[in-house]
Each structure stands twice: as structure tokens, then as C-alpha cells.
C-alpha positions as CSV (number, residue, x, y, z in Angstrom):
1,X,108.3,126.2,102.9
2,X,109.6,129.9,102.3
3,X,111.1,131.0,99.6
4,X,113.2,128.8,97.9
5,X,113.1,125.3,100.3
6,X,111.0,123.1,98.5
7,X,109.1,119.8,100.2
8,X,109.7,116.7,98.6
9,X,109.5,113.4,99.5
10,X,112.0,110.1,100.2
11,X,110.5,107.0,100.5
12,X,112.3,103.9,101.6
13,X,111.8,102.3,98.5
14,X,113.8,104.9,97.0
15,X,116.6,104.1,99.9
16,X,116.9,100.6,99.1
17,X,118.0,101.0,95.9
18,X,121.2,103.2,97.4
19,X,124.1,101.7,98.3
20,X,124.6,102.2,102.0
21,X,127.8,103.3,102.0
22,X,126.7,106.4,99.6
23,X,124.2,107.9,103.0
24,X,126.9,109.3,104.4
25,X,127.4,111.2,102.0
26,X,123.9,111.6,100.1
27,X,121.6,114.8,100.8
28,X,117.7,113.9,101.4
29,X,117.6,116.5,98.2
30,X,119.6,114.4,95.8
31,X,117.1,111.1,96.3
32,X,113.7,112.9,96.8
33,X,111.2,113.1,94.6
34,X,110.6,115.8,92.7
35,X,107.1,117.5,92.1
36,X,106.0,115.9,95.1
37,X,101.8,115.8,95.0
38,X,100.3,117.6,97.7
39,X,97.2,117.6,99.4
40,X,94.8,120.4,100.5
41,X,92.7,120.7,103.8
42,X,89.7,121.3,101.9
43,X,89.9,118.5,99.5
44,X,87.8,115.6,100.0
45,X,89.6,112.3,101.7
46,X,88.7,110.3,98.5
47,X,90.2,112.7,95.8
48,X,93.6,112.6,98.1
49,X,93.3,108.7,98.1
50,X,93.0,108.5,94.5
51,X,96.4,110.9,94.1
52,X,98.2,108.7,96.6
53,X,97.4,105.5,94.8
54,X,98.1,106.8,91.4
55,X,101.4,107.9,92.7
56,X,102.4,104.8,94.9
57,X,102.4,106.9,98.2
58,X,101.7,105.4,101.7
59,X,101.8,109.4,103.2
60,X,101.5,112.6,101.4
61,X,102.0,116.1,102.4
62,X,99.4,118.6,103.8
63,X,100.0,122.1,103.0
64,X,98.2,125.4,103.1
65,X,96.2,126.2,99.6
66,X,97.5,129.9,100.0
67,X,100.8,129.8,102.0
68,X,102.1,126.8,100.9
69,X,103.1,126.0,104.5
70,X,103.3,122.4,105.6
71,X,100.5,121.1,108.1
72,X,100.9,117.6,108.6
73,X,101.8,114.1,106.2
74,X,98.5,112.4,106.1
75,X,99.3,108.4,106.1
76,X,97.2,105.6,104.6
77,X,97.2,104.1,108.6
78,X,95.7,108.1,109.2
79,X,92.6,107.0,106.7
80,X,92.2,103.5,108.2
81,X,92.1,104.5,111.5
82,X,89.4,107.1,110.5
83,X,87.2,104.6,109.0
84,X,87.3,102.1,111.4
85,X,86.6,105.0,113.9
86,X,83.8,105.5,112.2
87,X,82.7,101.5,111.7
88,X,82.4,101.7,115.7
89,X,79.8,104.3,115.3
């Protein structure tokens, strides 16, 4: 993310509301959410839970605190998989 792209993200809730013959046409910019929440490396997995549920997400972005850059979309399946990892244990 340098200098003016911004992140954002299109779910495919959002996409079923469009009529298909508009994608064509549409720019991922014009349907994505704005003021996307964001999640930090160094914030605990619950705390990112609790921002995905209060904002409907199944994935949410991983940026760097300090750059901003994008790391990696963390997915609910992401989290599952990690606890049943850990339930094997």
C-alpha cells in the first residue's frame, strides 16, 4: 500500500446484491468497503476475532503497524485450523 492505493475489502455478499451485467463494468473500488479494519501481527488472535465478528468478516487484512504494508488476509478457516492444531497436542 504506497502512497495513495488504499486496501479495502469486497466480500461476495456485497457481489450478490450487483446486477451481473454491471461487473463488466464495475471497479473492485466502487463496491469495496471503505475503512476496511485491519489487523496487526502483534495483536492477540482474540482481539482480531472480536473485530472480525463485530464487523461480519470471514478474512481480514494483515498489515505492518509501521509501513502499512500488506502481509497476508487471515481467514476464520486460518483460526480453526490453528486450534484444532492445537486440540491434537
Amino acid at each position: 500500500m504506497d502512497g495513495d492505493d488504499e486496501a479495502g475489502i469486497v466480500s461476495l455478499g456485497m457481489l450478490r446484491y450487483m446486477p451481473e451485467a454491471t461487473w463488466s463494468t464495475t471497479r473492485l473500488r466502487d463496491v469495496s468497503r471503505s475503512r476496511t479494519p485491519l489487523a496487526y501481527p502483534d495483536e492477540h488472535v482474540e482481539d482480531v476475532l472480536q473485530r472480525m465478528s463485530e464487523n461480519q468478516l470471514s478474512a481480514i487484512p494483515v498489515v505492518d503497524r509501521e509501513s502499512g504494508k500488506f502481509l497476508r488476509s487471515l481467514t476464520r478457516d486460518d483460526i480453526v485450523e490453528l486450534v484444532v492444531d492445537r486440540g491434537r497436542r
